[in-house]
Each structure stands twice: as C-alpha cells, then as structure tokens.
N, C-alpha and C positions, 0 to 999 in steps of 0.2 A: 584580419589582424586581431590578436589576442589582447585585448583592456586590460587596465585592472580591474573590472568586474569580472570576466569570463578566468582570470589568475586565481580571484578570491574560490570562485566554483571551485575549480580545481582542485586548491589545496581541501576546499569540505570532501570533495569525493574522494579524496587520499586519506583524511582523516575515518569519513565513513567505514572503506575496507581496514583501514589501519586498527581501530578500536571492532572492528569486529575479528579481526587478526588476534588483536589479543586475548579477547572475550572467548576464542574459541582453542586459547593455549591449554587450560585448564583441563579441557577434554581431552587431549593426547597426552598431559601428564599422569591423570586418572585412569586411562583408557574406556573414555565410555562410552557405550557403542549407541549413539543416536537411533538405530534401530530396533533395538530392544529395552528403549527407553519407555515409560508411561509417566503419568501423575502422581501415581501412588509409588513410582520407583525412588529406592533412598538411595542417594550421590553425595559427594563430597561437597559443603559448602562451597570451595572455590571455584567447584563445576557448576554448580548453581547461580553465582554469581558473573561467571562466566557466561552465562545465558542470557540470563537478565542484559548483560550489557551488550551483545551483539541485538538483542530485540530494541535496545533505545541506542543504536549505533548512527542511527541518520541525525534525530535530536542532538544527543552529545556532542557529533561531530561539529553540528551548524554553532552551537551554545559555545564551544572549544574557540572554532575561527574567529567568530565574531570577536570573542574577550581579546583574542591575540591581533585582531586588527585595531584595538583601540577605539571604534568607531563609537562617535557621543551617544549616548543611549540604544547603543546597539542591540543587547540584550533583551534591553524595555524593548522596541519594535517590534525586534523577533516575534517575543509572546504576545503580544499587545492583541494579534490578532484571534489568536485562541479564543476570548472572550467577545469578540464580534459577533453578535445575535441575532443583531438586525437585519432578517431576512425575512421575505414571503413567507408565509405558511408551506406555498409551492416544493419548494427548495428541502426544508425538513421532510417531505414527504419523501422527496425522490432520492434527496440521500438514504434512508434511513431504510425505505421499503424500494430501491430501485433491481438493486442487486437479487432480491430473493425473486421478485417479477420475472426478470430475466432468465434464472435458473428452472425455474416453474416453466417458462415458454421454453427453456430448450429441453424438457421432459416430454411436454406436449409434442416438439418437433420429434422426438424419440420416436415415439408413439405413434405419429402416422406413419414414420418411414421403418415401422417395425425395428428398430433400433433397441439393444435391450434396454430396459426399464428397470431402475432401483424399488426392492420388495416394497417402500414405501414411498410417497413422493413426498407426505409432511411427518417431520416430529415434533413433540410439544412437550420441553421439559417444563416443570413447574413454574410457578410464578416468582419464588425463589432463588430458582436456578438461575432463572432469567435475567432477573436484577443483579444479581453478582455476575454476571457473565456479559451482560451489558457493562458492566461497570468495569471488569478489565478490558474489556476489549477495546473501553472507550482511554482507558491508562495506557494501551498498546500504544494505539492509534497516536496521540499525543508523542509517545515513543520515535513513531515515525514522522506524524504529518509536518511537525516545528519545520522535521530537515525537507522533505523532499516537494511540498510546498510553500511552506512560509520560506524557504531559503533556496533551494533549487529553482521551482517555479519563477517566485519572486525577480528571484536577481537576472537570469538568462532571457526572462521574458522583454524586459524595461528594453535590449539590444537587439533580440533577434525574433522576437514575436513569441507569440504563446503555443503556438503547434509546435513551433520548431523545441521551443524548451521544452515542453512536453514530451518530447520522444525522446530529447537527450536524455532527462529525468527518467521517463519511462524504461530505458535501456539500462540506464544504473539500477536503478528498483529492482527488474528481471534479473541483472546480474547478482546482486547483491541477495535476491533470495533465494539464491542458488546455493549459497553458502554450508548449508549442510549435507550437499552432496561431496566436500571436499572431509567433512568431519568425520572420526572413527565408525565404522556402520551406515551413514551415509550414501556410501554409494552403491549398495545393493539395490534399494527399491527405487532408483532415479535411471531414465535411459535416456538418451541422446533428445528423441523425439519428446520429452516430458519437458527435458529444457528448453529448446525451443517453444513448445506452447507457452510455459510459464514468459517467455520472454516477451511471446506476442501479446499473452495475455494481459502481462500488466504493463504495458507499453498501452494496448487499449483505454485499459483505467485511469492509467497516468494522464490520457487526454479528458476523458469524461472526470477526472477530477480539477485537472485545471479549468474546466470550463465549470464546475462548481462552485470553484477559488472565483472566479474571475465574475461570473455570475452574481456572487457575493459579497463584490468589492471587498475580495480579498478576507472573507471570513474561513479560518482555520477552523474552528467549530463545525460547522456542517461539514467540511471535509473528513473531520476528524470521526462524524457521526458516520459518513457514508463508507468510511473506511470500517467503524464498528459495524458499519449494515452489513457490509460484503460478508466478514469474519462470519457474523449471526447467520446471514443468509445461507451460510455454507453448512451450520448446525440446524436451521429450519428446515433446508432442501437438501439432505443427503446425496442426491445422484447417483452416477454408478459409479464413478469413481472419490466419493467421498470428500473430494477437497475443488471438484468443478472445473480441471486442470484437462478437459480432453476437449476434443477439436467441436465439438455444435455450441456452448459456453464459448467458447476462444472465436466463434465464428460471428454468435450474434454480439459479444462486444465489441469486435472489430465495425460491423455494422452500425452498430449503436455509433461508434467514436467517428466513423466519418458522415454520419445523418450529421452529426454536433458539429464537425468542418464544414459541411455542406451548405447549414444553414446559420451557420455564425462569421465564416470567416479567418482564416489563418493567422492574419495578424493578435485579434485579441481572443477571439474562441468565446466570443456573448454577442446574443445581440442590443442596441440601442437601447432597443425598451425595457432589457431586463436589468438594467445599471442603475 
C-alpha cells in the first residue's frame, strides 16, 4: 500500500525528471550537440543555465516538494544534515579515498588477466587544480546528495528498509544519469550495454552510500565528500575508458555493495557498533 511518505517520493522523482526536462529544453532550442561540447566551448547563456540546472535537478527537486508540502521546518532538516561532521576519522577516509582504491585494484585486476591497460594508471594535476576541482565537485555533490540521500534515502528508508530504498534510489540515479543520451549529440557515444553498466553501477554506490548516510547517523557531508571522491577518483585514475563505466569497476562495486549487505544487514545497512 502507497503512504503518504512513499506519495511524497513520488512527486520528488517527478519533479527530478521534470526540472531536468526543462534544464535540458535550452539545448534543442540552441541545437547543441553535447558531443562536441568541451569547457572551453562558447554556448548560449540559457544553454548554460540549462545545465547547471539539470546537474542540481535531484536538490531542487527535494527543496521544490518540501516548500510545497508545507512541512514545519522542512527545509531546515533537509540541510541540517549537510553540516553533520561528526564522524570517525574512519568514515572521511573511506569516502574520500574509497573510490580511487577501487579503481586502482580494478587496474591491477586488468593486469593479471592481461586485460588492456590505460597508458597511465595515476595523474597528478597541480595543487591548484586540485583545490578548485575539489571545490566543484564538492558544489556538484551538494547538487545531488540534499535529493538523492538526505530525501530519497531518508524518507523510503524510515518504511521499507535501507537496501530496499537504496536500489529504488539507485535506479532513479542510473536513470536519471542517463539523461544526456536523450540530448542533441548524445546519443552517438552511449550503447545499450553502457546504460545498463551505468545503471548497475550506480545502483552499487547508491547502497555503499546509504550505508555511509546511515553509518553516519545521517551525515550528508561525508556522502557529499565520497561523492566528490568518486568524480576525483575518476580524474586520479583514468582507466581505459575514462569515466570507469566498464564491467571489472561495475563488478568490484557490486562486490563491494553486497560485503556491505552481508555484513550489516538489509534493514538499516550499519552495523551496531558503528552508530
């Protein structure tokens, strides 16, 4: 039977594609072709902003329900947790450098099973670089984490357990980053089997991040960081496909995410001692 909490979800995951619907009108009025786009490519502001807004489309949307449910300090809770700190040392570590570990052991997996190998395994932009590049990514992150765990997570968990929220979550996340294979240029360099990985794959993370959330009595901060880890980790450890979207990545996080069921539990996804 459908609540009114499982209603509320609803309308955010409507909202989600809804504002990313819009966000992404600007680019078939301009006609810009997402694949021959870069950083340095000049576009039309409202294509611009157009982007921007599909990239904080999970945020917005939660920020959007919330005001329209009324709910007394809705908003305050929402964020509240963004600023949640107080965690182990543990925790910063494994968000932050979990992701790039990963990629690195699925190189080495490369490696013995003669698999090709990217001409480098590490890059090391400057110190500079770094910090401005930590610093959006940790503004992305924010972008997303408000919606897809301080509000997805959050609310489907309190009903039907944290694994299970997790993979509805995870499922919108995969779909939802899907989104520019539907855009002008788009759909050249995406195939069938790309989307499925991306789905499996951040279905994966979807759990290994609620079990970070939850680990952290609900701190959006370290998730927000381990969400900046992955982005980073994916500019640390190039691979061979560049963005870490192929099946030995897609295989030890599946791995990784059910070690995290296995030894915490379906209902909350932590265990005792770490609450």
């Amino acid at each position: 039977m459908w609540d009114a909490g499982d209603r509320i979800v609803l309308a955010w995951i409507v909202a989600v594609f809804g504002i990313t619907a819009l966000g992404m009108l600007p680019l078939y009025v301009y006609r810009v072709d997402l694949s021959k786009l870069t950083f340095s490519s000049s576009i039309p502001l409202a294509a611009g902003i157009g982007i921007e807004l599909t990239a904080y489309a999970p945020t917005l949307a939660a920020l959007l329900v919330v005001a329209a449910s009324r709910e007394p300090r809705g908003i305050r809770r929402l964020l509240r947790p963004v600023l949640r700190w107080r965690a182990g040392v543990h925790w910063y570590v494994l968000a932050a450098a979990g992701s790039t570990v990963i990629f690195l052991v699925a190189d080495a997996v490369r490696a013995v099973v003669h698999a090709p190998l990217p001409g480098h395994w590490l890059t090391f932009p400057g110190i500079g670089a770094v910090a401005f590049l930590v610093g959006a990514l940790l503004a992305g992150a924010f972008g997303e984490e408000v919606g897809w765990r301080g509000f997805g997570q959050h609310r489907l968990q309190t009903h039907h357990g944290a694994l299970a929220a997790a993979l509805v979550v995870g499922v919108v996340w995969g779909l939802w980053h899907l989104w520019p294979t539907v855009a002008p240029g788009g759909l050249g360099d995406t195939t069938w089997g790309d989307g499925v990985l991306t789905l499996i794959r951040l279905t994966a993370l979807a759990v290994l991040f609620a079990w970070l959330y939850n680990g952290t009595s609900g701190s959006l901060l370290i998730v927000m960081i381990a969400h900046a880890g992955y982005d980073l980790g994916v500019r640390l450890v190039p691979g061979v496909t560049g963005d870490h979207a192929d099946p030995i990545v897609v295989a030890l996080l599946v791995i990784a995410a059910c070690a995290v069921v296995l030894t915490t539990g379906q209902r909350r996804l932590v265990r005792a001692s770490d609450t």
